[in-house]
MOPAC internal coordinates of N, CA, C and O (Angstrom, degrees):
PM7 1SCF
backbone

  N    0.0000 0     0.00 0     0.00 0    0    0    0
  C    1.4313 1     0.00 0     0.00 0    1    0    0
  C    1.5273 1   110.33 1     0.00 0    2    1    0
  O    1.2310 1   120.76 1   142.33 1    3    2    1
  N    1.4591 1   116.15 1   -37.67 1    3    2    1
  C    1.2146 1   109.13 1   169.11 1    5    3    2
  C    1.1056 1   126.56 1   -72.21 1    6    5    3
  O    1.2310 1   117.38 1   151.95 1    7    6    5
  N    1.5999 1   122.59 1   -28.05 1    7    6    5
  C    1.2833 1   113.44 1  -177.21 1    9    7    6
  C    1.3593 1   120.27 1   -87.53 1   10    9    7
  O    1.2310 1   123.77 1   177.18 1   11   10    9
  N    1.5102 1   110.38 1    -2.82 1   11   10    9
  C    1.5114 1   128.19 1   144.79 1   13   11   10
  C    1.4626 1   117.67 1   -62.64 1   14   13   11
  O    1.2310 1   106.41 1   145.99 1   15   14   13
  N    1.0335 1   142.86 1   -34.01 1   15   14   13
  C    1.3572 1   127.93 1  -174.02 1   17   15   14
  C    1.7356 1    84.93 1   -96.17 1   18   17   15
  O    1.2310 1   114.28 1   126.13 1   19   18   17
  N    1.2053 1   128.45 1   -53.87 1   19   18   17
  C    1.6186 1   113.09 1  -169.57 1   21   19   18
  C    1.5750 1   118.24 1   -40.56 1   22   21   19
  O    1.2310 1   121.69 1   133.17 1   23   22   21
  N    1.6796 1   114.37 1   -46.83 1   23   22   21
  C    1.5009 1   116.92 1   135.57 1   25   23   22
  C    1.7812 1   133.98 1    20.24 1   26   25   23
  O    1.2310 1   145.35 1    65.93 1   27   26   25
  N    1.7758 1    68.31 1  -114.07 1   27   26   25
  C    2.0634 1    95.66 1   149.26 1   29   27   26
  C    1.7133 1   116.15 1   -24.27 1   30   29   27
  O    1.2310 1   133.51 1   106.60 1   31   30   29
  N    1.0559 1    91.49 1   -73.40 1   31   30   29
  C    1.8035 1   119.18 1  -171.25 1   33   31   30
  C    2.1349 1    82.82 1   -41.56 1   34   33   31
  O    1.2310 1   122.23 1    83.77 1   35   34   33
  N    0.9437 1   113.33 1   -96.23 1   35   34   33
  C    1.4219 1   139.55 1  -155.04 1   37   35   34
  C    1.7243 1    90.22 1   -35.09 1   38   37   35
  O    1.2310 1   115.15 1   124.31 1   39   38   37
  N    1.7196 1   126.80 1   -55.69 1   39   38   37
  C    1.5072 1   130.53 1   166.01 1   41   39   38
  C    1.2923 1   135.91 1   -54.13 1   42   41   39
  O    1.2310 1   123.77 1   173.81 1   43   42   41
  N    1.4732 1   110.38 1    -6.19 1   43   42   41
  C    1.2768 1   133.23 1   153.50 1   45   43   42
  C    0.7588 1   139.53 1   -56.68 1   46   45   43
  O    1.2310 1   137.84 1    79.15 1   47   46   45
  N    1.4027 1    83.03 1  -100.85 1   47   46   45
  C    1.8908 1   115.21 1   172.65 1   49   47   46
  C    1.5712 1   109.44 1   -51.09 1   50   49   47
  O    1.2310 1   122.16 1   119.31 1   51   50   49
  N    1.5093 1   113.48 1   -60.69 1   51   50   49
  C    1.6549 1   104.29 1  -160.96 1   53   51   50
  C    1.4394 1    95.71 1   -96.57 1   54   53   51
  O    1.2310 1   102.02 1   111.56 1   55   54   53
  N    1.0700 1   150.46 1   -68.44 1   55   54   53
  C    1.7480 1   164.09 1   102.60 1   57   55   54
  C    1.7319 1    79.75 1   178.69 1   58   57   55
  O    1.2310 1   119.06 1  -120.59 1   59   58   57
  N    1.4782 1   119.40 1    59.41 1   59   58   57
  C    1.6543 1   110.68 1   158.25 1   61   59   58
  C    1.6757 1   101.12 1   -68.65 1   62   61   59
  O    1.2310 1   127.20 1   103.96 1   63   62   61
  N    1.0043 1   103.76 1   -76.04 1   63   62   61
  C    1.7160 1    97.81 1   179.99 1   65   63   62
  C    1.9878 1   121.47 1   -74.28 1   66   65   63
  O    1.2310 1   129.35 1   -78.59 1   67   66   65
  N    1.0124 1    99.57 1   101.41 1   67   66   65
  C    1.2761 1   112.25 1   172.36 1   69   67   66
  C    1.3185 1   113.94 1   -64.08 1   70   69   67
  O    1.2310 1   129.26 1   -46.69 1   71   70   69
  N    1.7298 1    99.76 1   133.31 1   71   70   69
  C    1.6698 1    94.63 1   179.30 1   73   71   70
  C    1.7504 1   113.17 1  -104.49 1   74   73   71
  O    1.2310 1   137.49 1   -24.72 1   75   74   73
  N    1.1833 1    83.72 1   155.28 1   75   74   73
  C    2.2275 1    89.79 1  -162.99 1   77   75   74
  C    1.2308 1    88.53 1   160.92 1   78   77   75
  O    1.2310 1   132.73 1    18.14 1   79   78   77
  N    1.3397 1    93.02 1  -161.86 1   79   78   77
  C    1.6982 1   121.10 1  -166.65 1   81   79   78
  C    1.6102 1   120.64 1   -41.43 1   82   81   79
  O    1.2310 1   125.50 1   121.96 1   83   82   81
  N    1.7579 1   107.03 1   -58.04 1   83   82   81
  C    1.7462 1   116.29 1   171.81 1   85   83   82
  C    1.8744 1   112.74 1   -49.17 1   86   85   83
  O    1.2310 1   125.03 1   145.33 1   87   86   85
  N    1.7644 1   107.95 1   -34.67 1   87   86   85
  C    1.4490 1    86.09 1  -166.69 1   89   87   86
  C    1.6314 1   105.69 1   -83.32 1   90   89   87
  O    1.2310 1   127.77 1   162.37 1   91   90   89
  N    1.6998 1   102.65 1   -17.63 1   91   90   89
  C    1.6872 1    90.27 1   176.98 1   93   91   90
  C    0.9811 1   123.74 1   -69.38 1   94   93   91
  O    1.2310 1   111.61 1   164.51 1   95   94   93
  N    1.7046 1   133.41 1   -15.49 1   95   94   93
  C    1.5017 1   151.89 1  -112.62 1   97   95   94
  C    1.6581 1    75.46 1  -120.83 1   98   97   95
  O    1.2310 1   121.93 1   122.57 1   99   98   97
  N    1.8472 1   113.92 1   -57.43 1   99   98   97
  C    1.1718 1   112.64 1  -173.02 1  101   99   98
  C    1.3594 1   105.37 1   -76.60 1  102  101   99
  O    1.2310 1   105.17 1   148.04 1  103  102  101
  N    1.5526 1   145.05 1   -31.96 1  103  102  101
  C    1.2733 1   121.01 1   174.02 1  105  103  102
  C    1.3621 1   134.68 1   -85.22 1  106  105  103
  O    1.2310 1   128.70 1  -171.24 1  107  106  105
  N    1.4058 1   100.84 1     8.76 1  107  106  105
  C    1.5073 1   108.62 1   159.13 1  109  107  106
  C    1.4033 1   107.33 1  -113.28 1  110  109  107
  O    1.2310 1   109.60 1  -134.07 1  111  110  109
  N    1.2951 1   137.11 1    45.93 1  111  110  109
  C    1.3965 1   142.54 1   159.65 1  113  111  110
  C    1.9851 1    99.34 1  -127.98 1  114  113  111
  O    1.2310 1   128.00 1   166.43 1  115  114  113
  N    1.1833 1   102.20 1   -13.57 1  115  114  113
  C    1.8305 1   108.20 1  -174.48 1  117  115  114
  C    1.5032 1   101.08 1   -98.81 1  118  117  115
  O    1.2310 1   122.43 1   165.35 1  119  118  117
  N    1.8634 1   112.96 1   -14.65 1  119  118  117
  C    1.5258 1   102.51 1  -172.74 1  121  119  118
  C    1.9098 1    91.43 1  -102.36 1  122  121  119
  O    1.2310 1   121.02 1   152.89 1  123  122  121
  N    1.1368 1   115.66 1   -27.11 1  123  122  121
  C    1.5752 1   120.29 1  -168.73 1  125  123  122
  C    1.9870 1    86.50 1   -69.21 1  126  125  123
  O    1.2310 1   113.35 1   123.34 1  127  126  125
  N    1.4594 1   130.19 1   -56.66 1  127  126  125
  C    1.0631 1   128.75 1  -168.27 1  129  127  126
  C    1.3420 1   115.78 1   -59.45 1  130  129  127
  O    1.2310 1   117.63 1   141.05 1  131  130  129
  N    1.8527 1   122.11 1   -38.95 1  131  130  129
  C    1.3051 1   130.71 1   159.23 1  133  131  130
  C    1.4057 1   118.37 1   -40.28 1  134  133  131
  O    1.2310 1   121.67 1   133.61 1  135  134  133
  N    0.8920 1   114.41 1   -46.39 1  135  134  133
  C    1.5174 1   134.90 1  -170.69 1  137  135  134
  C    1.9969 1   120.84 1   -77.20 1  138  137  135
  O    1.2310 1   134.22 1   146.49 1  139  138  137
  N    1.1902 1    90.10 1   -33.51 1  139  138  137
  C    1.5292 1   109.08 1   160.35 1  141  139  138
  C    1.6236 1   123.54 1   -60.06 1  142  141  139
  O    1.2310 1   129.71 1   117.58 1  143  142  141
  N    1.6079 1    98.89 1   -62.42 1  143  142  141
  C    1.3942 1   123.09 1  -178.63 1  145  143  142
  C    1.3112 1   116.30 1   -36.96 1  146  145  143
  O    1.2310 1   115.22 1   -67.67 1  147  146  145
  N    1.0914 1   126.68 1   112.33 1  147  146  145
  C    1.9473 1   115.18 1   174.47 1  149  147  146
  C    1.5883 1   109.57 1   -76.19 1  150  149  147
  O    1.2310 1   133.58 1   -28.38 1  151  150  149
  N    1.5345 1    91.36 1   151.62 1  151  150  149
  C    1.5771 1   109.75 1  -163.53 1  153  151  150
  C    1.8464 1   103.26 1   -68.45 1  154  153  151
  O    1.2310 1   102.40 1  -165.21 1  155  154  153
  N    0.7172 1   149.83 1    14.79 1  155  154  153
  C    1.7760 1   141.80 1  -163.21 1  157  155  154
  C    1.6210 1   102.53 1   -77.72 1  158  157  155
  O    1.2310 1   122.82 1    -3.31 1  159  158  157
  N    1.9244 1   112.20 1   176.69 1  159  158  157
  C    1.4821 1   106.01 1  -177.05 1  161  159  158
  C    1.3996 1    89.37 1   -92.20 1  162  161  159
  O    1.2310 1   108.13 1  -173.33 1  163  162  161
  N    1.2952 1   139.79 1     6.67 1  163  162  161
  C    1.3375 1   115.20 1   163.52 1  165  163  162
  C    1.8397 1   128.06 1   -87.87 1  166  165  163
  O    1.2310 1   120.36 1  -151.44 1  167  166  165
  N    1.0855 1   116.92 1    28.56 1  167  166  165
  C    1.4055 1   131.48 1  -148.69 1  169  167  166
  C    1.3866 1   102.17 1  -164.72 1  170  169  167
  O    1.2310 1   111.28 1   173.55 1  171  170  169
  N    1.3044 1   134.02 1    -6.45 1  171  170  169
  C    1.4522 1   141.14 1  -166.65 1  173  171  170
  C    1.6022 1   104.63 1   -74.40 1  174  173  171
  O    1.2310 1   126.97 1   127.86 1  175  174  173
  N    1.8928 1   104.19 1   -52.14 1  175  174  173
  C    1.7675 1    96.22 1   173.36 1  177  175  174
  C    1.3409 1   112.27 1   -68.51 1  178  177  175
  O    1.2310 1   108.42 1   150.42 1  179  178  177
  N    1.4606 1   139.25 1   -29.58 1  179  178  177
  C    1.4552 1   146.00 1  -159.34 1  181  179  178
  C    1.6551 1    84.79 1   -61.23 1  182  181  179
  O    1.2310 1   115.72 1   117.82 1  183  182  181
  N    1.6857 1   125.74 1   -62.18 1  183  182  181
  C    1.1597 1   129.42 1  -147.12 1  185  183  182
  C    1.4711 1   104.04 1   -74.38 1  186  185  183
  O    1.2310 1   117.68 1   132.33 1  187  186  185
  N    1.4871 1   122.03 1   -47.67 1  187  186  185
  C    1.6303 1   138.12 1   149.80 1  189  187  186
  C    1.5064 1    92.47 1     8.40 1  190  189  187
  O    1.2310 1   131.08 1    78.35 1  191  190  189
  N    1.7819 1    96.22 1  -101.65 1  191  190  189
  C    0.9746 1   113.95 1   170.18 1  193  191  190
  C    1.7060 1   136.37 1   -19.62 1  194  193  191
  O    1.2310 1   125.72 1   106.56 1  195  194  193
  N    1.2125 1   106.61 1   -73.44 1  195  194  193
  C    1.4751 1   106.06 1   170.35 1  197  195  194
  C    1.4874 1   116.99 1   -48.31 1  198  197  195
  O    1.2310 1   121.91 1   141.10 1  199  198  197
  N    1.3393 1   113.96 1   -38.90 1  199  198  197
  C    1.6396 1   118.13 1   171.76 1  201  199  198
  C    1.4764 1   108.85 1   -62.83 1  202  201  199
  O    1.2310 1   114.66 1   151.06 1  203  202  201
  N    1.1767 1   127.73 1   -28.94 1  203  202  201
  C    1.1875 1   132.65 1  -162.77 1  205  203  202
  C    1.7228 1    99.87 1   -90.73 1  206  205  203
  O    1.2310 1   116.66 1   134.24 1  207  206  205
  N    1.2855 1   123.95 1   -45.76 1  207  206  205
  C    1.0582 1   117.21 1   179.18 1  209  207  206
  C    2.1148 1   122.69 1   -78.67 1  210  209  207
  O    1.2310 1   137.59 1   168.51 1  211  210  209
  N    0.8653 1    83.52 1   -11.49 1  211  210  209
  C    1.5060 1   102.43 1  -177.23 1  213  211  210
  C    1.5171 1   102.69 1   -76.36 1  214  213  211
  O    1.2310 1   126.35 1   131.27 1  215  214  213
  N    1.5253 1   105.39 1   -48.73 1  215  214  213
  C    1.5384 1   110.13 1   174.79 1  217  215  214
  C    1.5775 1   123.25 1   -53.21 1  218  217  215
  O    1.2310 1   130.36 1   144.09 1  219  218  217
  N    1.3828 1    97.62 1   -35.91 1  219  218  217
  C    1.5740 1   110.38 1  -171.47 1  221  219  218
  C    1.9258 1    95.45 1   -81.46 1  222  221  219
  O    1.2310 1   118.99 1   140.23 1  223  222  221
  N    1.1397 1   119.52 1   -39.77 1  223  222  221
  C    1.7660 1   100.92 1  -176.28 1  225  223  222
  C    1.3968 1   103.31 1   -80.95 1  226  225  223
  O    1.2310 1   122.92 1   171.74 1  227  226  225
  N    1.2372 1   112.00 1    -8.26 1  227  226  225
  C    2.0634 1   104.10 1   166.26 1  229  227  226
  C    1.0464 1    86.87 1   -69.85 1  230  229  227
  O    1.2310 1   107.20 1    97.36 1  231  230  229
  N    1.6604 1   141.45 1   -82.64 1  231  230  229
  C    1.4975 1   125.59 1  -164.31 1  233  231  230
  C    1.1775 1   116.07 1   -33.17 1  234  233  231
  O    1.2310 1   114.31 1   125.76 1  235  234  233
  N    1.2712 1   128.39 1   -54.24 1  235  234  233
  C    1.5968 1   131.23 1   179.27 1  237  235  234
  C    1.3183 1   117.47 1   -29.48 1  238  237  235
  O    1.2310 1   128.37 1   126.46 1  239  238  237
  N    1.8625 1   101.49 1   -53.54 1  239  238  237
  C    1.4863 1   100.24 1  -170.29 1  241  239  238
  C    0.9736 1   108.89 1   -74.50 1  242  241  239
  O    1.2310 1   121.12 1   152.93 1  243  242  241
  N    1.6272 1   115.47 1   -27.07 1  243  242  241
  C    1.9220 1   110.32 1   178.51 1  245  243  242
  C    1.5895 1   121.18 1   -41.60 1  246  245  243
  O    1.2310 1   129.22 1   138.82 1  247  246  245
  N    0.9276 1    99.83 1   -41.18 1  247  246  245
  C    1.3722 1   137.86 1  -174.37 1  249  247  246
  C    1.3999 1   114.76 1   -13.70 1  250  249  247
  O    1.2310 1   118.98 1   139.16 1  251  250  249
  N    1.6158 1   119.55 1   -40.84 1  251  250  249
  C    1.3361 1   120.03 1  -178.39 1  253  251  250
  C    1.9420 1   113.45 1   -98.42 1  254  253  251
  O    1.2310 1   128.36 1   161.22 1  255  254  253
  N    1.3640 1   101.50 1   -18.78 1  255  254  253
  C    1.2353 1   118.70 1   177.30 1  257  255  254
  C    2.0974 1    96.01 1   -71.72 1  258  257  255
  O    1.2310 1   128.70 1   145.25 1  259  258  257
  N    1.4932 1   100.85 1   -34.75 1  259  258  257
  C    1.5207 1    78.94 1   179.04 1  261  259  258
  C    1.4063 1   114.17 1   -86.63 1  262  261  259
  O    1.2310 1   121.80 1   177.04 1  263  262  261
  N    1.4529 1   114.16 1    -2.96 1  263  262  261
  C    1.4135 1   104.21 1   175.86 1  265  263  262
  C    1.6520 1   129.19 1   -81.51 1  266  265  263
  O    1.2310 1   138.91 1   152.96 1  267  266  265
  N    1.6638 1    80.94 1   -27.04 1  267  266  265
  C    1.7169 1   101.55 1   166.35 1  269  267  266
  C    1.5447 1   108.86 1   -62.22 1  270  269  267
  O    1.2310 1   123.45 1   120.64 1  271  270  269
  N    1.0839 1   110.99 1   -59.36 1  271  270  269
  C    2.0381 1   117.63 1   171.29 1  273  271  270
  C    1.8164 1   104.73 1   -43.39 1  274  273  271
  O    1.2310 1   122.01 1   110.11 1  275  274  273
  N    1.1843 1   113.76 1   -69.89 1  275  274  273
  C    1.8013 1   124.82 1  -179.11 1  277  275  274
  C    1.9266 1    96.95 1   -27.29 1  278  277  275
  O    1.2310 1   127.66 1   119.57 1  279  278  277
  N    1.3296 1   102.85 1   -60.43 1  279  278  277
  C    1.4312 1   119.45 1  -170.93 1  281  279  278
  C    1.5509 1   120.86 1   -47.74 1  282  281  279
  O    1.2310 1   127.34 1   142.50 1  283  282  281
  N    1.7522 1   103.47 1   -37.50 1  283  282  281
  C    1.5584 1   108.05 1  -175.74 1  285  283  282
  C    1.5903 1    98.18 1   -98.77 1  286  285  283
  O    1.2310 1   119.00 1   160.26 1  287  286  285
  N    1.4515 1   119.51 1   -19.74 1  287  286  285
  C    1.6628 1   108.71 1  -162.64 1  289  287  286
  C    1.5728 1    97.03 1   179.21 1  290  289  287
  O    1.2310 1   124.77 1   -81.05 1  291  290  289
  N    1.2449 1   108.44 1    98.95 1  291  290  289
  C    1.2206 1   125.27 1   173.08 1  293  291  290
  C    2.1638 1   115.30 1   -46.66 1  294  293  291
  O    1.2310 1   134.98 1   121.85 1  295  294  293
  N    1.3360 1    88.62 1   -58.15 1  295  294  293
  C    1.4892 1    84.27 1   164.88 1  297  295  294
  C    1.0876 1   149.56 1  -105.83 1  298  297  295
  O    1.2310 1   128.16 1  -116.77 1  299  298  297
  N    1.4708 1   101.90 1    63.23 1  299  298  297
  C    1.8582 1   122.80 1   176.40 1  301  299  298
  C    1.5166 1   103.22 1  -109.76 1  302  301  299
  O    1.2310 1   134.47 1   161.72 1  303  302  301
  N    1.0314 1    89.61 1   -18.28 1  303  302  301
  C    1.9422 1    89.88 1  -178.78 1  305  303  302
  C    1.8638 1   103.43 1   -56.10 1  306  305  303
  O    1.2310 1   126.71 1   105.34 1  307  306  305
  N    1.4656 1   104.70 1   -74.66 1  307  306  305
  C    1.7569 1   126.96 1   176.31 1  309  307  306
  C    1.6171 1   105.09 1   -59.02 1  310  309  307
  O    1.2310 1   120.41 1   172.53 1  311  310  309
  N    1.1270 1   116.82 1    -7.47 1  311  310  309
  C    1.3288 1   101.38 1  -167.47 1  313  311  310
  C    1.7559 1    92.23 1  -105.19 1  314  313  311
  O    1.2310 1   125.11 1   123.26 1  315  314  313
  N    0.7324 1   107.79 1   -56.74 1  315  314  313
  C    1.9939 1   120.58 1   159.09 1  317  315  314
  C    1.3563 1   113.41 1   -33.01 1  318  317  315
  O    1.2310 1   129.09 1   133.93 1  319  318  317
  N    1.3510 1   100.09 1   -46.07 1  319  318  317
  C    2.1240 1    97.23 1  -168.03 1  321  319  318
  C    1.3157 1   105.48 1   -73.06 1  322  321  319
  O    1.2310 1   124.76 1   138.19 1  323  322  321
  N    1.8457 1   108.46 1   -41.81 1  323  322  321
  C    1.6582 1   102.17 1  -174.70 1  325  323  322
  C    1.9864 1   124.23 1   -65.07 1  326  325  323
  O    1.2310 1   133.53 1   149.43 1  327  326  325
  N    2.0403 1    91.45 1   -30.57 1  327  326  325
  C    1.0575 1    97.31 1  -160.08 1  329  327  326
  C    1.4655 1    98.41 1   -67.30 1  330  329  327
  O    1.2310 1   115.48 1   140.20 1  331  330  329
  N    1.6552 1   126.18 1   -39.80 1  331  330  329
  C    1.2324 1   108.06 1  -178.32 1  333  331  330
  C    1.6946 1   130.80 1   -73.09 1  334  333  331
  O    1.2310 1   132.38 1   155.08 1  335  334  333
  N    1.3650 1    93.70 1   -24.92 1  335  334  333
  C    1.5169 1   111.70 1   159.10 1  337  335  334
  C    1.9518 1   116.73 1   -40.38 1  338  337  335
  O    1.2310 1   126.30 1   111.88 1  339  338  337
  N    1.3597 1   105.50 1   -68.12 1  339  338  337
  C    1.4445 1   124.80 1   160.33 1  341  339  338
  C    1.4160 1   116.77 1   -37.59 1  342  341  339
  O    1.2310 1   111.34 1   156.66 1  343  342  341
  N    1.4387 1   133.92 1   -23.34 1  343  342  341
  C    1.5246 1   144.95 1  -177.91 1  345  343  342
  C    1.4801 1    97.94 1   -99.88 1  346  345  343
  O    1.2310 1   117.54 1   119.33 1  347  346  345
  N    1.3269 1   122.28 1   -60.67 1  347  346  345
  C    1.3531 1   118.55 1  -174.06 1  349  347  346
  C    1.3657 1   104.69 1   -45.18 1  350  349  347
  O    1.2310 1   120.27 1   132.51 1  351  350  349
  N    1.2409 1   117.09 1   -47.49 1  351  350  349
  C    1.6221 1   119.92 1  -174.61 1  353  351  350
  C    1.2512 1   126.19 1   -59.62 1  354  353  351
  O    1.2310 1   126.07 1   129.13 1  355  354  353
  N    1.2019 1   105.93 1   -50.87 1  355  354  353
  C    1.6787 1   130.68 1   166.36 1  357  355  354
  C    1.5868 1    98.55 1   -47.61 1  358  357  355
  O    1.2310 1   121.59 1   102.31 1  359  358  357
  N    1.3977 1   114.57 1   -77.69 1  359  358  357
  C    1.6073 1   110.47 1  -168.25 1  361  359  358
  C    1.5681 1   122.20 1   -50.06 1  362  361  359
  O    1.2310 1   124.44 1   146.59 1  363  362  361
  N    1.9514 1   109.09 1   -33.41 1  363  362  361
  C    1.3131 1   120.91 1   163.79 1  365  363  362
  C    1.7982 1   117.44 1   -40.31 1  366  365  363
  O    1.2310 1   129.34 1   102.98 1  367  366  365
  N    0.8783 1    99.60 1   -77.02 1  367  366  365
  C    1.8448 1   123.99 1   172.46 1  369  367  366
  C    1.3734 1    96.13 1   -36.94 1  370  369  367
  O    1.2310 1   123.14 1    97.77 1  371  370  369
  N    1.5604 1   111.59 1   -82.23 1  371  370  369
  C    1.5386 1    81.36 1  -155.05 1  373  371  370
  C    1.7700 1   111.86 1   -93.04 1  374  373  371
  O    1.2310 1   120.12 1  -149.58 1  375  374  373
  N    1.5524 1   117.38 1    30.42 1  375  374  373
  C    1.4725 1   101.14 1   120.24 1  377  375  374
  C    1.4946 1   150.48 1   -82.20 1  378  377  375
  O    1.2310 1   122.34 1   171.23 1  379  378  377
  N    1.7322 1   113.12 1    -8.77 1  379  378  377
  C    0.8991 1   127.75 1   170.74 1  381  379  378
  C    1.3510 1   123.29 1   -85.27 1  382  381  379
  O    1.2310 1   118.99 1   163.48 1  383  382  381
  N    1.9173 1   119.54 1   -16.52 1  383  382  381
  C    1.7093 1   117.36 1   173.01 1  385  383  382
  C    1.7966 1    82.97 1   -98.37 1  386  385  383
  O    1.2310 1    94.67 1   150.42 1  387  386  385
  N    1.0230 1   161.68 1   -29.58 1  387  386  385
  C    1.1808 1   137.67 1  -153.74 1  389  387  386
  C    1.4174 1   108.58 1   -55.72 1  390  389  387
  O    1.2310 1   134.85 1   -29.77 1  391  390  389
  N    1.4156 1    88.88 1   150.23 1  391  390  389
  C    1.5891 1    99.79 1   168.50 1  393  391  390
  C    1.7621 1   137.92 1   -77.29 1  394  393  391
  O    1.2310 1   132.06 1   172.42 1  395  394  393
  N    1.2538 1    94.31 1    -7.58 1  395  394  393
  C    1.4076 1   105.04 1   169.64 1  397  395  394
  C    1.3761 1   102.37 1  -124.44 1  398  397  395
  O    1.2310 1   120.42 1   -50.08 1  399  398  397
  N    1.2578 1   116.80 1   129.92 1  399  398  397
  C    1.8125 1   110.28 1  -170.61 1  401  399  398
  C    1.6785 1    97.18 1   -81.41 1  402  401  399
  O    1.2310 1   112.91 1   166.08 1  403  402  401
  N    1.2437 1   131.00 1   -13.92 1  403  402  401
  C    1.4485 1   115.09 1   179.92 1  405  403  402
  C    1.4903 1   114.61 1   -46.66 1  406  405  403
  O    1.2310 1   112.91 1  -161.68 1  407  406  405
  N    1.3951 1   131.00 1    18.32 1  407  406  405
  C    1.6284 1   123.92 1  -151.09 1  409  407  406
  C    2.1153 1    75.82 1  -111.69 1  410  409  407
  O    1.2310 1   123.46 1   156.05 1  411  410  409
  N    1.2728 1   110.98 1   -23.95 1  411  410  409
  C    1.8295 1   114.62 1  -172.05 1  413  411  410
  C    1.1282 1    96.14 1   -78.13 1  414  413  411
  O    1.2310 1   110.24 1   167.60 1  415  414  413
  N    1.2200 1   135.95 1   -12.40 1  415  414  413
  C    1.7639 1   109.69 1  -157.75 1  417  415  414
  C    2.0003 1    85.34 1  -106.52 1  418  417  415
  O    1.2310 1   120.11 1   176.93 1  419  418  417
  N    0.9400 1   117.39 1    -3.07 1  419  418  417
  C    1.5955 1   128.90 1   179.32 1  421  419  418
  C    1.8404 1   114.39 1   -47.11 1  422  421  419
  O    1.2310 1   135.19 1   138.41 1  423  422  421
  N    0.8980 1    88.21 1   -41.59 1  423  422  421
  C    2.0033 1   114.91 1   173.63 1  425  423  422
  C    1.3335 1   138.26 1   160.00 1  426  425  423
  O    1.2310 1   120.10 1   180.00 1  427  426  425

């Protein structure tokens, strides 16, 4: 998630990587390569990585959708990241105090 908004951040602020066609081109060549990779602990940072970079050219492509958002209302961006942030947490917790753990196997 962060390296999704760092993404964002980078299509913004600097617009070095433009989002469109090249960043999908590259994040569907980073999810086909993920997907290749075998799961073992010798390959665990390689995949890290590839997950990590894959995340950041999804932000990329977001990129114009947040400029369209910036344009109507500057603060839906921060107000969006925490609120879903704030749910993940919430739903975390109380699958982790529930009393029947079947609430973890949920996703």
């Amino acid at each position: 998630m962060f390296m999704a908004a760092a993404g964002g951040y980078v299509h913004v602020v600097t617009r070095i990587f433009q989002g469109g066609l090249l960043s999908m081109l590259i994040s569907l060549g980073l999810m086909m390569w993920l997907s290749v990779t075998p799961h073992n602990s010798e390959t665990e940072k390689k995949r890290l990585l590839i997950l990590s970079t894959f995340a950041f050219f999804t932000g990329t492509g977001l990129g114009p959708l947040m400029d369209l958002v910036i344009s109507i209302n500057p603060t839906i961006i921060p107000t969006a990241f925490l609120i879903s942030a704030l749910v993940f947490c919430c739903f975390t917790l109380s699958a982790l105090y529930a009393q029947r753990r079947s609430y973890l196997f949920l996703g």
